[in-house]
N, C-alpha and C positions, 0 to 999 in steps of 0.2 A: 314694128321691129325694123331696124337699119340694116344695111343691106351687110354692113360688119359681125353685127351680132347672128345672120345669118348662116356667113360663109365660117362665122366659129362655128354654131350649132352643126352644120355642113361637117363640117372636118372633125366635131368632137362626136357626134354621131359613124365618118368614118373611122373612124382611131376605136370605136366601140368594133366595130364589125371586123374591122382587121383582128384586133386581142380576142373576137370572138373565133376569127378563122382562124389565128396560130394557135389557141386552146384545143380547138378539131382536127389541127393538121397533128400534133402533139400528139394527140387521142389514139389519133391516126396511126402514125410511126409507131404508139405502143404496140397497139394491134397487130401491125405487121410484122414486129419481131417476136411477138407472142405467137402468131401463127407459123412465121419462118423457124421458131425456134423448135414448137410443134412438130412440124414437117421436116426438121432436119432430124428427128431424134425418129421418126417413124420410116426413113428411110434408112438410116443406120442400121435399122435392126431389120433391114431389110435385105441390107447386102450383109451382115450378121448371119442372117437366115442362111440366106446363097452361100456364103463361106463354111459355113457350117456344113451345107447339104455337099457344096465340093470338098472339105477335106473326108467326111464321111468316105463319101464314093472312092477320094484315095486310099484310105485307109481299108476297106472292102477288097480293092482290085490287091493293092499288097498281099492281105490277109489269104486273097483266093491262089493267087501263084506261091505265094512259102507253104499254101497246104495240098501244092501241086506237087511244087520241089519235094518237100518233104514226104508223100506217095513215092515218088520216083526212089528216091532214097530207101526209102520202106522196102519198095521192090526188089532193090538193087542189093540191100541189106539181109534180105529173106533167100535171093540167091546165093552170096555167096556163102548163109549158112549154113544153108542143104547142102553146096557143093561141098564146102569141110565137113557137114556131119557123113556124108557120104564115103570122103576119103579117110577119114577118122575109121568108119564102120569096118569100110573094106580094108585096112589095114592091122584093126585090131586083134584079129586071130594070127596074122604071121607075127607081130610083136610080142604076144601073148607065148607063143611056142619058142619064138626065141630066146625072151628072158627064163623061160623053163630049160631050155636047152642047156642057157649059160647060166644055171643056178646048178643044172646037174653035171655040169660040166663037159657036155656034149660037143660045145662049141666053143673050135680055136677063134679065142680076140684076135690075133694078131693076123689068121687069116683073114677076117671078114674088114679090118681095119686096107688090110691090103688091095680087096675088092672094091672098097668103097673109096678109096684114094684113085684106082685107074677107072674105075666105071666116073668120077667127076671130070 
């Protein structure tokens, strides 16, 4: 064999190995974006998770203080009911005696109009 017919063999033998290593590098890069693709989509739902677990805990802490406010409220709502059913109670027997009064005609309107004009 000639030292010609070598250095082809030589280099067609190289040109094999190279098509054989860009087919592997190929192989390759799939793999990689197979696995990148993989790991991006398991990390997604990773900080999915985390977003999730934070709006949670905001929605909790809201939920805990509107059902703070709204006790306060409650409270604040229960007193001044007592306080009117109180002033209601204590004042229903003089109301009560007066509309009797001025049904039997007991009591001058125009006095008591007079009373309540300088007593304001």
């Amino acid at each position: 064999m000639s030292s010609v017919e070598q250095i082809i063999n030589a280099l067609s033998s190289l040109e094999t190995d190279l098509d054989n290593l860009n087919s592997r590098v190929n192989d390759m890069k799939k793999r990689i974006l197979a696995y990148s693709a993989t790991e991006i989509e398991k990390q997604k739902q990773k900080v999915i998770v985390l977003a999730n677990e934070d709006a949670k805990g905001l929605v909790d802490a809201a939920r805990k203080e509107a059902e703070n406010e709204s006790a306060i409220i409650m409270a604040e709502t229960e007193k001044i009911t007592s306080t009117t059913k109180k002033n209601i109670d204590s004042s229903l027997p003089k109301a009560v005696e007066f509309v009797v009064k001025t049904i039997l005609g007991q009591v001058d309107l125009t006095d008591n109009r007079k009373n309540q004009n300088t007593s304001s």
